[in-house]
One Martini backbone bead per residue (centre of mass of N, CA, C, O) as a GRO file, in nm:
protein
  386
    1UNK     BB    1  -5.773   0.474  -6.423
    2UNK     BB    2  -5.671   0.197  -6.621
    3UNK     BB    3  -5.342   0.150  -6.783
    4UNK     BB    4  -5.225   0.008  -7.067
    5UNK     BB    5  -4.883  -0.068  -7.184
    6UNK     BB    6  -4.753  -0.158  -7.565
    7UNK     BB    7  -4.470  -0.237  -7.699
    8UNK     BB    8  -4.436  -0.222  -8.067
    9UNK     BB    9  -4.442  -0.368  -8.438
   10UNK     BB   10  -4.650  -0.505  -8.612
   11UNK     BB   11  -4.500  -0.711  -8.851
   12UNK     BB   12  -4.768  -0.829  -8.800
   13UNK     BB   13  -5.047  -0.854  -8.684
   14UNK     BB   14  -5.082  -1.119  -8.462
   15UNK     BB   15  -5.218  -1.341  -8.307
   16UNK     BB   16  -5.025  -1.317  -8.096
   17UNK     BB   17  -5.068  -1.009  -8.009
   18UNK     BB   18  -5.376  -1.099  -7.952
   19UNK     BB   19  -5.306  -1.226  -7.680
   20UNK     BB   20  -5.126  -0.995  -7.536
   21UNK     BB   21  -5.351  -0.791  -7.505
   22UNK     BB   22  -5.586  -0.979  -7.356
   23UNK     BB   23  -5.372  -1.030  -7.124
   24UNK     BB   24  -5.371  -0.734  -7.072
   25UNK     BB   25  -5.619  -0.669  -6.967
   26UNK     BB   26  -5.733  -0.850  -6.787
   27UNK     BB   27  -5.489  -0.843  -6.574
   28UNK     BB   28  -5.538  -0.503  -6.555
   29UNK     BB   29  -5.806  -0.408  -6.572
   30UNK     BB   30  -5.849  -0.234  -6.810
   31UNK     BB   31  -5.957   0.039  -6.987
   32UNK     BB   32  -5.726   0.060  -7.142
   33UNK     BB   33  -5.512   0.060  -7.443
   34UNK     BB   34  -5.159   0.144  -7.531
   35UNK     BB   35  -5.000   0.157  -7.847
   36UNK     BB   36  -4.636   0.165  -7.911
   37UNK     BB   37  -4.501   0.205  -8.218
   38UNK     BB   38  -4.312   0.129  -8.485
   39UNK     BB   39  -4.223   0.266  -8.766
   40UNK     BB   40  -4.066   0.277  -9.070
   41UNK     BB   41  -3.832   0.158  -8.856
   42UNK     BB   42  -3.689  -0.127  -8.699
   43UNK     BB   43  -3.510  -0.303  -8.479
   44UNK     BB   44  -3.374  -0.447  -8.689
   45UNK     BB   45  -3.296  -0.232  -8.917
   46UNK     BB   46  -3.548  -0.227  -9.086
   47UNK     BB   47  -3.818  -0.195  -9.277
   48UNK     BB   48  -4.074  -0.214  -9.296
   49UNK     BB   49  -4.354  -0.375  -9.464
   50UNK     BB   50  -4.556  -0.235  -9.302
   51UNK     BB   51  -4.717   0.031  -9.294
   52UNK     BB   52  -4.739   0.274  -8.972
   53UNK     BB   53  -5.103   0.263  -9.067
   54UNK     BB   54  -5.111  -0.064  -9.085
   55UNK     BB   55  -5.057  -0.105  -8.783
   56UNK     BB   56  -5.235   0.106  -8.660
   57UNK     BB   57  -5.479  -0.029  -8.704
   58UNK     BB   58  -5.466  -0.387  -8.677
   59UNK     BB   59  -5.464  -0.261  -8.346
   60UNK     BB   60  -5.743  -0.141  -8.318
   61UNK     BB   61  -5.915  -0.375  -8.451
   62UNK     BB   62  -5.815  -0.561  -8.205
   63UNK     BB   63  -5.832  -0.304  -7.917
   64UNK     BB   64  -5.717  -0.093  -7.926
   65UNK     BB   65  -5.727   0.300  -7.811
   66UNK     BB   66  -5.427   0.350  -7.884
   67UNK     BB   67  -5.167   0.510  -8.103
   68UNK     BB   68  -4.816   0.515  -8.085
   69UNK     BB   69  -4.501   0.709  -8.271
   70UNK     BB   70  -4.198   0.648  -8.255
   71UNK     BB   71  -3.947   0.760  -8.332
   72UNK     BB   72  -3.690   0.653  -8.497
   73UNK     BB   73  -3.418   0.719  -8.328
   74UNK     BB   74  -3.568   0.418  -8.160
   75UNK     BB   75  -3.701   0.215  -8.302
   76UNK     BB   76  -3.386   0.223  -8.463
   77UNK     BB   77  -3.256   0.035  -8.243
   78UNK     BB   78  -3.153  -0.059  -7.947
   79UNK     BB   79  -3.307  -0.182  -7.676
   80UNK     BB   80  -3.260   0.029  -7.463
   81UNK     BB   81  -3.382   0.270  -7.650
   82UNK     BB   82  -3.634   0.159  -7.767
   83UNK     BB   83  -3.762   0.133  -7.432
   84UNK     BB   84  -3.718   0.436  -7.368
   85UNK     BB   85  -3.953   0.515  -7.592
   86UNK     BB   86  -4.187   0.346  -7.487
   87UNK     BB   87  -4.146   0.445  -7.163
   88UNK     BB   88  -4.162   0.723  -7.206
   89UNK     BB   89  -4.439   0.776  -7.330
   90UNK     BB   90  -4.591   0.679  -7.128
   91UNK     BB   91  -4.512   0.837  -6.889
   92UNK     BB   92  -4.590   1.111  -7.018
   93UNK     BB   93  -4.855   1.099  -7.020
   94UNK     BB   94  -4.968   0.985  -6.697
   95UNK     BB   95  -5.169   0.713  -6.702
   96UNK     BB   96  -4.996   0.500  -6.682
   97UNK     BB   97  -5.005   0.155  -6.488
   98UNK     BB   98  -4.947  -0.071  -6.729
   99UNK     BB   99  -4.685  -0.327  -6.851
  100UNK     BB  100  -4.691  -0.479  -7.140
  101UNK     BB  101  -4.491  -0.826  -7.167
  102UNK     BB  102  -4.307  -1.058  -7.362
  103UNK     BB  103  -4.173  -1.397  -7.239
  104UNK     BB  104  -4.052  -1.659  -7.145
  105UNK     BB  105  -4.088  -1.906  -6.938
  106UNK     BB  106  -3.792  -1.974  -6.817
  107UNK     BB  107  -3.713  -1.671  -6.773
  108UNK     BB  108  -3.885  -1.492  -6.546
  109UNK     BB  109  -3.670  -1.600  -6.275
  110UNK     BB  110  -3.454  -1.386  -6.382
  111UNK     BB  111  -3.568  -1.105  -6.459
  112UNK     BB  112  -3.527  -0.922  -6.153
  113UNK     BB  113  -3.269  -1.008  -6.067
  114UNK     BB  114  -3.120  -0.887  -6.333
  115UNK     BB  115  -3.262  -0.615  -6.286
  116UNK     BB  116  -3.053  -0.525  -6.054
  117UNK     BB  117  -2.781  -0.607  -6.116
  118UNK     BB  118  -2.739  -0.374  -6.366
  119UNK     BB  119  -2.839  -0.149  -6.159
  120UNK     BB  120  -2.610  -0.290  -5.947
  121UNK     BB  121  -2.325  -0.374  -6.023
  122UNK     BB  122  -2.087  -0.600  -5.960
  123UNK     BB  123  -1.773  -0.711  -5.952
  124UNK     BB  124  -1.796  -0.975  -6.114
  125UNK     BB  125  -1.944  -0.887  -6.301
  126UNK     BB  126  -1.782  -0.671  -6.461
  127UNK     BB  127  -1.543  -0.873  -6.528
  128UNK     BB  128  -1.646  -1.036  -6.705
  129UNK     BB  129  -1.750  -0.878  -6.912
  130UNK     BB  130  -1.440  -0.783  -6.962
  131UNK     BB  131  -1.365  -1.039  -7.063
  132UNK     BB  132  -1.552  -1.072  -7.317
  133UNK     BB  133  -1.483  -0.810  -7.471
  134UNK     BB  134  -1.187  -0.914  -7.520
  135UNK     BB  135  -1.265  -1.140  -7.710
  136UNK     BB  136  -1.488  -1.011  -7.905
  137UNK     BB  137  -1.752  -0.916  -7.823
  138UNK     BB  138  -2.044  -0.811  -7.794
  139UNK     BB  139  -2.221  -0.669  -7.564
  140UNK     BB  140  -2.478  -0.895  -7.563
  141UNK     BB  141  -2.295  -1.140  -7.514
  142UNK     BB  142  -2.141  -1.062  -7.291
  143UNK     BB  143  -2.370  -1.002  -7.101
  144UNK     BB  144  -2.487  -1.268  -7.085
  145UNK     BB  145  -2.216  -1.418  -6.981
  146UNK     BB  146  -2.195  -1.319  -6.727
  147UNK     BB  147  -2.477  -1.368  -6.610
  148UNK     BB  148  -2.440  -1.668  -6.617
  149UNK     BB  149  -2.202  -1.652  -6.420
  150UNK     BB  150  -2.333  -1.552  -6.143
  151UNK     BB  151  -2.599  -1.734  -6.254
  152UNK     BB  152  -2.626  -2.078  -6.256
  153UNK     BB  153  -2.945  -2.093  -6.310
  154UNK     BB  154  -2.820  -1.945  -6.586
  155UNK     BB  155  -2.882  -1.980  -6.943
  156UNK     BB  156  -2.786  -1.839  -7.238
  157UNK     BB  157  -3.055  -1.896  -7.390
  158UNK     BB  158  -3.226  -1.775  -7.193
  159UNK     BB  159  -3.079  -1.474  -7.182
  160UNK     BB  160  -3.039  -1.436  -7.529
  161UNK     BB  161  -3.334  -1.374  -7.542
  162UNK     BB  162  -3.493  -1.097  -7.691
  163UNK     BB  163  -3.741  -1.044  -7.489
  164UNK     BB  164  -3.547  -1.043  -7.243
  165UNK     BB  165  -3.359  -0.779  -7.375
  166UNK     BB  166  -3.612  -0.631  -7.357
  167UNK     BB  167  -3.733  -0.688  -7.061
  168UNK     BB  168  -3.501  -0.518  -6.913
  169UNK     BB  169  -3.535  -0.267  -7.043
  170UNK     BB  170  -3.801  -0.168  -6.946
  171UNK     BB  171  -3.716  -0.202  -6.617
  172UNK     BB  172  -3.495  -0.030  -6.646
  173UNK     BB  173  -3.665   0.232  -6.748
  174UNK     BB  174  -3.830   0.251  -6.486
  175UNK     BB  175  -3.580   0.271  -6.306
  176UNK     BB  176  -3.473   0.542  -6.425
  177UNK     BB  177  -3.763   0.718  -6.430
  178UNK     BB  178  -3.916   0.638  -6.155
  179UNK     BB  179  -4.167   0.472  -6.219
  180UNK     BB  180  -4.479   0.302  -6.148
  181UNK     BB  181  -4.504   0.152  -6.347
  182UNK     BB  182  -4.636  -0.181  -6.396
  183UNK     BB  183  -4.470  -0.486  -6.468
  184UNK     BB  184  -4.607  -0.703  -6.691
  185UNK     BB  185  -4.616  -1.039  -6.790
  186UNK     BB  186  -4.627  -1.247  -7.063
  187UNK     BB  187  -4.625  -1.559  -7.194
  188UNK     BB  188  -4.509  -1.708  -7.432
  189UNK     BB  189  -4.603  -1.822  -7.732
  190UNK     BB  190  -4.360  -1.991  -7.849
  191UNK     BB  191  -4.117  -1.802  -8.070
  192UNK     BB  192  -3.886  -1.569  -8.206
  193UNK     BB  193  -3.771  -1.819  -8.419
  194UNK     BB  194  -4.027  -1.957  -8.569
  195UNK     BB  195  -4.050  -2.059  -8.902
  196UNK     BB  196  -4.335  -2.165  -8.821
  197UNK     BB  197  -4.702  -2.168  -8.836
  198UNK     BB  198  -4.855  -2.129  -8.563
  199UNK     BB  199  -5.114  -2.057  -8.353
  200UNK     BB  200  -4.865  -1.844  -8.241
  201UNK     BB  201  -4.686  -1.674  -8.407
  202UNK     BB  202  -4.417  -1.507  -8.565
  203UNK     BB  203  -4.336  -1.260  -8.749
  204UNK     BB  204  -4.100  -1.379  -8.938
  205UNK     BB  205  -4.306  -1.624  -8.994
  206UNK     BB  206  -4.480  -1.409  -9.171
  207UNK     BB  207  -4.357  -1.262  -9.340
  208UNK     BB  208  -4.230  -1.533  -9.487
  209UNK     BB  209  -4.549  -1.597  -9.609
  210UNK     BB  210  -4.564  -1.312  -9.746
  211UNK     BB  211  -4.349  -1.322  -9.952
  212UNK     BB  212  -4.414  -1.633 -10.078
  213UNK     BB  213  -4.698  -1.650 -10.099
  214UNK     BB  214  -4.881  -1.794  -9.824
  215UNK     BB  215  -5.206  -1.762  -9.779
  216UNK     BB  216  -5.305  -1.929  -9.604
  217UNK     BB  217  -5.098  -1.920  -9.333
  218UNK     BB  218  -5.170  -1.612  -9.303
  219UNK     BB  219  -5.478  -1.644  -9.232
  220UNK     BB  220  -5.408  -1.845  -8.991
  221UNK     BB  221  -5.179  -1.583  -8.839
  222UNK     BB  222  -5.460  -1.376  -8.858
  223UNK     BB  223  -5.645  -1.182  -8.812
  224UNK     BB  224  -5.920  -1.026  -9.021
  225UNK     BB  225  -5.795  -0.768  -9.017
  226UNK     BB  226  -5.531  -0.794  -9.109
  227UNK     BB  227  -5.552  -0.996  -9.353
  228UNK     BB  228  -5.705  -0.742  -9.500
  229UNK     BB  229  -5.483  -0.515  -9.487
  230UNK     BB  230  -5.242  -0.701  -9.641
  231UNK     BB  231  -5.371  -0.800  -9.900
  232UNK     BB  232  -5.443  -0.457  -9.991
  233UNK     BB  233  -5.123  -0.402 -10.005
  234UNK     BB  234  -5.066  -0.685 -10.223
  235UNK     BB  235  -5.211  -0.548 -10.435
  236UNK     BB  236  -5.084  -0.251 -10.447
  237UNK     BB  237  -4.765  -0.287 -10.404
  238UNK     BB  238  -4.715  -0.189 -10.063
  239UNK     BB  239  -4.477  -0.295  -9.989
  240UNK     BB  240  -4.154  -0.324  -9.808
  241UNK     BB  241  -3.891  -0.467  -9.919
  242UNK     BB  242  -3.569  -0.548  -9.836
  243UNK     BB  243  -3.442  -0.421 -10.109
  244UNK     BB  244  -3.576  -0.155 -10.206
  245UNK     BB  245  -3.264   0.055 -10.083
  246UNK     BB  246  -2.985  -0.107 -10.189
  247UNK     BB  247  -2.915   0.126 -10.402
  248UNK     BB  248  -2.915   0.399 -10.243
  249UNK     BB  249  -2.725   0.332 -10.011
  250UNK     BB  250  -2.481   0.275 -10.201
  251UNK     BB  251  -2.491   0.564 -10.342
  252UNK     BB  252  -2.405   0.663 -10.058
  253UNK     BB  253  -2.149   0.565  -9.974
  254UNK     BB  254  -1.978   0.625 -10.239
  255UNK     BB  255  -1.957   0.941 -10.111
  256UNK     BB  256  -1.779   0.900  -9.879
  257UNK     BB  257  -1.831   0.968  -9.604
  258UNK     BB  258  -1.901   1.084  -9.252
  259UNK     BB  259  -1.996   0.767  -8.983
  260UNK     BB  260  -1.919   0.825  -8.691
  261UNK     BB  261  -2.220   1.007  -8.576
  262UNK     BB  262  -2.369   0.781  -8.589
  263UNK     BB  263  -2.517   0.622  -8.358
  264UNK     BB  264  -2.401   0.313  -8.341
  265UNK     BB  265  -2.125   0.394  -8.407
  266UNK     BB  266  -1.786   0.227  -8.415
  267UNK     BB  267  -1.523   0.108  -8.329
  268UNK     BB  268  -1.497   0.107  -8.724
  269UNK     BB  269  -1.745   0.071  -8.839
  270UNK     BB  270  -1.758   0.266  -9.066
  271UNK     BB  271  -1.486   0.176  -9.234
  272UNK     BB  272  -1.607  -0.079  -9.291
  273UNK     BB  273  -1.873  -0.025  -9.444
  274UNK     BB  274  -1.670   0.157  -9.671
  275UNK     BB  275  -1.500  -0.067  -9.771
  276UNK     BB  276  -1.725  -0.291  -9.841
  277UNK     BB  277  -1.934  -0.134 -10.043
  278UNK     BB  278  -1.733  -0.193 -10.299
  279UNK     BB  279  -1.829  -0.516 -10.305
  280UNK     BB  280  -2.103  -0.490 -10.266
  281UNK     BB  281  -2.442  -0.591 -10.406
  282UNK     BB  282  -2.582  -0.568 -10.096
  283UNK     BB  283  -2.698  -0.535  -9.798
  284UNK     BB  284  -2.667  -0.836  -9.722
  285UNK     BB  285  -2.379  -0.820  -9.795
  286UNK     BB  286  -2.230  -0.625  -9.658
  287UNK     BB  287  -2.316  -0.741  -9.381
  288UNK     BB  288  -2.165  -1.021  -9.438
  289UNK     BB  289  -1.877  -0.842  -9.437
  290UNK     BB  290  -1.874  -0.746  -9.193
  291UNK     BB  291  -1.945  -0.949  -8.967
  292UNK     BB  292  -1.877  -1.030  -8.628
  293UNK     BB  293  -1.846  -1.060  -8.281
  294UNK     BB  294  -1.898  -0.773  -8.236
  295UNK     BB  295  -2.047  -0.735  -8.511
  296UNK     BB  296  -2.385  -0.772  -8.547
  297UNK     BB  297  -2.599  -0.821  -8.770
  298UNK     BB  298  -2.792  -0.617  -8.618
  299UNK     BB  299  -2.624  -0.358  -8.538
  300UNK     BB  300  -2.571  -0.324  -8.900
  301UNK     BB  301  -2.858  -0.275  -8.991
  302UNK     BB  302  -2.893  -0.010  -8.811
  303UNK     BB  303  -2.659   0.162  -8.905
  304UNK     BB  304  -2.704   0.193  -9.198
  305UNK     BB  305  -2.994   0.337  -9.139
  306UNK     BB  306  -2.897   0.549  -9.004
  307UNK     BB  307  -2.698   0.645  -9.232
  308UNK     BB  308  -2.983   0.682  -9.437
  309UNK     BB  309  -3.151   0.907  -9.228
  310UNK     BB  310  -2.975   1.035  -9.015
  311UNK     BB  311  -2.864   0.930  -8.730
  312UNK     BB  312  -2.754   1.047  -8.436
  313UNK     BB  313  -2.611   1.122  -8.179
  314UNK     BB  314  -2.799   1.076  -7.859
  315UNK     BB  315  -2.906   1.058  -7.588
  316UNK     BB  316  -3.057   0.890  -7.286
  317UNK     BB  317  -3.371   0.980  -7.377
  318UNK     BB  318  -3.707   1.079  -7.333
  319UNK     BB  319  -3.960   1.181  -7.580
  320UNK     BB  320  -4.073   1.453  -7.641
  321UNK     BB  321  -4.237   1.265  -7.856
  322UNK     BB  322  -4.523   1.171  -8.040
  323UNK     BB  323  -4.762   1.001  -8.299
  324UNK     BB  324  -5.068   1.058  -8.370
  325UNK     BB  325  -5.270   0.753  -8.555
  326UNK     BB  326  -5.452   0.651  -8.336
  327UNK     BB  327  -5.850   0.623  -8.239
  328UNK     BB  328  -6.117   0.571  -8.022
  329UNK     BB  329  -6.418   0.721  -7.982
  330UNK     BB  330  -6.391   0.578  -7.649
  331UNK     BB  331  -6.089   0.747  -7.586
  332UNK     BB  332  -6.173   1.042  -7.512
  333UNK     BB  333  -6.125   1.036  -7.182
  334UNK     BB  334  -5.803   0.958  -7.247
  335UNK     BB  335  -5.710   1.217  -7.349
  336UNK     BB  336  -5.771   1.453  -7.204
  337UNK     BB  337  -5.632   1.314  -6.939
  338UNK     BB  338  -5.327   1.333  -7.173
  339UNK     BB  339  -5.357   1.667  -7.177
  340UNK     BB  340  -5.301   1.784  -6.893
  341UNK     BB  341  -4.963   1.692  -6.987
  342UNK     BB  342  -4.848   1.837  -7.226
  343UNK     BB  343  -4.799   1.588  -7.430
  344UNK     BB  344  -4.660   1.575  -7.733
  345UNK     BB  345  -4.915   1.485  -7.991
  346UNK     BB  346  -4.852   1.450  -8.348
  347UNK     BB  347  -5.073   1.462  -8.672
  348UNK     BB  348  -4.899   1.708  -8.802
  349UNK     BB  349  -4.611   1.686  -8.944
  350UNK     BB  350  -4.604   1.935  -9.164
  351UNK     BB  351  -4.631   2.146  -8.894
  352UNK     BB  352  -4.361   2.099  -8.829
  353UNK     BB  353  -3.981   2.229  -8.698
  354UNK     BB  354  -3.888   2.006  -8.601
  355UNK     BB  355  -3.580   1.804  -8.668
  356UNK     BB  356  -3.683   1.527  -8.577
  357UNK     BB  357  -3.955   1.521  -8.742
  358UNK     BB  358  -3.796   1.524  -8.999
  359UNK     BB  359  -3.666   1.259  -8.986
  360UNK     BB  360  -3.925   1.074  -8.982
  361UNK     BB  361  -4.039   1.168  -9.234
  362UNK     BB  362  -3.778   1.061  -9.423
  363UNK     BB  363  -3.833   0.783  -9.354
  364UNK     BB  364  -4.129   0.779  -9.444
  365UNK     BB  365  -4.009   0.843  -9.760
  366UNK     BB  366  -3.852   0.594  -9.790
  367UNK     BB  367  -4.086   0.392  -9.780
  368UNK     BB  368  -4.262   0.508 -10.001
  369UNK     BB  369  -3.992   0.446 -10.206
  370UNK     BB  370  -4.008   0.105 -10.139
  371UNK     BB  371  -4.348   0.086 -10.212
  372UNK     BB  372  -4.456   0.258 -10.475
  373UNK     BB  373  -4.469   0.569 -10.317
  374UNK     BB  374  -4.491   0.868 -10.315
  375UNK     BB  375  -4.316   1.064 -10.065
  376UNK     BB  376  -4.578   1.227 -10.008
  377UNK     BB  377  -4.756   1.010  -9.905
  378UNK     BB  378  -4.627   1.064  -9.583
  379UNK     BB  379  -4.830   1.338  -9.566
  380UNK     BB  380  -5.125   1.169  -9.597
  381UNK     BB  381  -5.201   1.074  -9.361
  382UNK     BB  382  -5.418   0.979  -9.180
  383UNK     BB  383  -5.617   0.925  -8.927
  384UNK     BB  384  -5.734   0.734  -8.696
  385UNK     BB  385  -6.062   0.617  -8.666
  386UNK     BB  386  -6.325   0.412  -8.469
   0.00000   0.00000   0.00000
């Protein structure tokens, strides 16, 4: 049994994403394909605009076999830690054979070789990167500095592309597990920060013409399961809108608790978030007043929703377990399989008394009270079958 394993978020799933499933399958000569996403909160520290049941829906009907939901504790965290949730729980189903990610075509040549530098960091390499710290950049724009000071032939642009520093930690990630995955990458087409819908575009730019209500764009730039998914939810008014937990945040804050073991949370970065809570009227202002060269707008968005879902520090291992979504039943051979390996997959998690699965499921109660509906309605999410 071949099977290809693919991290991500679907939030939509859209062309881009069906072409590299497709391409994923063929390169990997898969049996199945195991797409592993993010929950109600996503790596970029936002909730989802489409719910964990509707992405995971758009991926099985464009031909995925297995969806499963990573914990909120890693989908919601830095590239790193996501990586570890995504090919941890890959490594423990105990069948996936080929890991596919998308990558930019100029960074590719870069990519194993700087994933040993990490792995085995030179005397060089850790100098750099402590002067670039001691300058007061994020530690991603450091390690990045360091990285093209190292490789002559590699440059910042190359090397601080997102899909680049997610695709060192999978390899990282393959090589902390010892795990045999092999890891496949498929060239992206396009840019992760694409603005304009192109025939293969962008999420942000597609989340962005589902926002301003673009819908011929939209319709261009997904294929027509997502597409009657997407507009079924914007007709129910069951987005969940940028600013839509603005309100809770702020009132959050306002009660100066200690977040100083939310998960993210660092020098001093939890006293600027309560500093300047009393100042911001919105998300975006809050993130745009804390702010620096240390502390990048993503790294202040994810540590936020970890202050409101309550997510604490700990270590950086594989998840426990994972959140069956939904499958193919077609892939009841691949169940089974999956099965003699004893790694928990849970379908009814109101019957779980995990402290951590009870975490996931309250991010999951705040995505329906941001997207207009009751917070039980959580747990009402029923399983998928194609």
């Amino acid at each position: 049994m071949r099977v290809c394993g693919i991290v991500a978020e679907y939030d939509p799933f859209h062309k881009g994403h069906y072409y590299q499933l497709e391409e994923a399958k063929q390169n990997s000569s898969a049996d199945y394909i195991i797409c592993v996403i993010s929950t109600a909160f996503t790596q970029r520290g936002m909730p989802g605009l489409l719910s964990t049941r509707d992405r995971a829906e758009m991926a099985l009907l464009a031909g995925a076999d297995l969806v499963l939901g990573m914990p909120v504790s890693y989908s919601c965290s830095q590239a790193n830690r996501f990586a570890m949730g995504g090919v941890g729980i890959l490594q423990a189903l105990g069948v996936v054979s080929h890991l596919s990610f998308g990558i930019e075509k100029e960074s590719l040549p870069h990519l194993f070789q700087i994933r040993d530098l990490l792995l085995n960091p030179s005397i060089a390499y850790k100098k750099a990167l402590q002067e670039s710290l001691s300058q007061g950049q994020s530690f991603a724009r450091a390690q990045g500095n360091a990285i093209a000071n190292y490789f002559s032939n590699a440059d910042n642009t190359t090397i601080n592309q997102p899909n680049f520093n997610l695709a060192l930690c999978y390899l990282q990630a393959i090589s902390i597990l010892n795990s045999s995955i092999e890891p496949m990458p498929v060239i992206r087409q396009g840019h992760y920060h694409d603005t304009k819908i192109t025939a293969l575009p962008s999420a942000s730019a597609v989340r962005a013409a589902i926002l301003r209500g673009d819908w011929p764009s939209v319709e261009a730039a997904l294929p027509l399961c997502s597409f009657q998914i997407v507009k079924a939810a914007a007709e129910k008014n069951h987005f969940h809108l940028p600013d839509a937990l603005d309100k809770a945040l702020l009132s959050l804050l306002a009660r100066e608790k200690d977040y100083s073991e939310v998960l993210e949370m660092s020098e001093g970065l939890d006293l600027r978030m309560l500093n300047y809570s009393r100042e911001a009227r919105s998300r975006t202002e809050l993130i745009e007043l804390i702010k620096t060269k240390r502390y990048p707008y993503a790294r202040i968005s994810r540590a936020i929703s970890q202050s409101l879902i309550g997510i604490k520090k700990q270590p950086l291992a594989p998840p426990a377990y994972a959140r069956l979504l939904g499958f193919r039943k077609r892939a009841s051979p691949l169940l089974q399989a999956i099965g003699k390996n004893h790694f928990p997959l849970i379908s009814r998690p109101a019957k779980s008394s995990d402290p951590n699965l009870k975490i996931d499921m309250y991010a999951e109660q705040l995505w329906h009270i941001g997207s207009n509906q009751a917070s039980a309605d959580a747990y009402r999410q029923k399983l998928i079958i194609i």
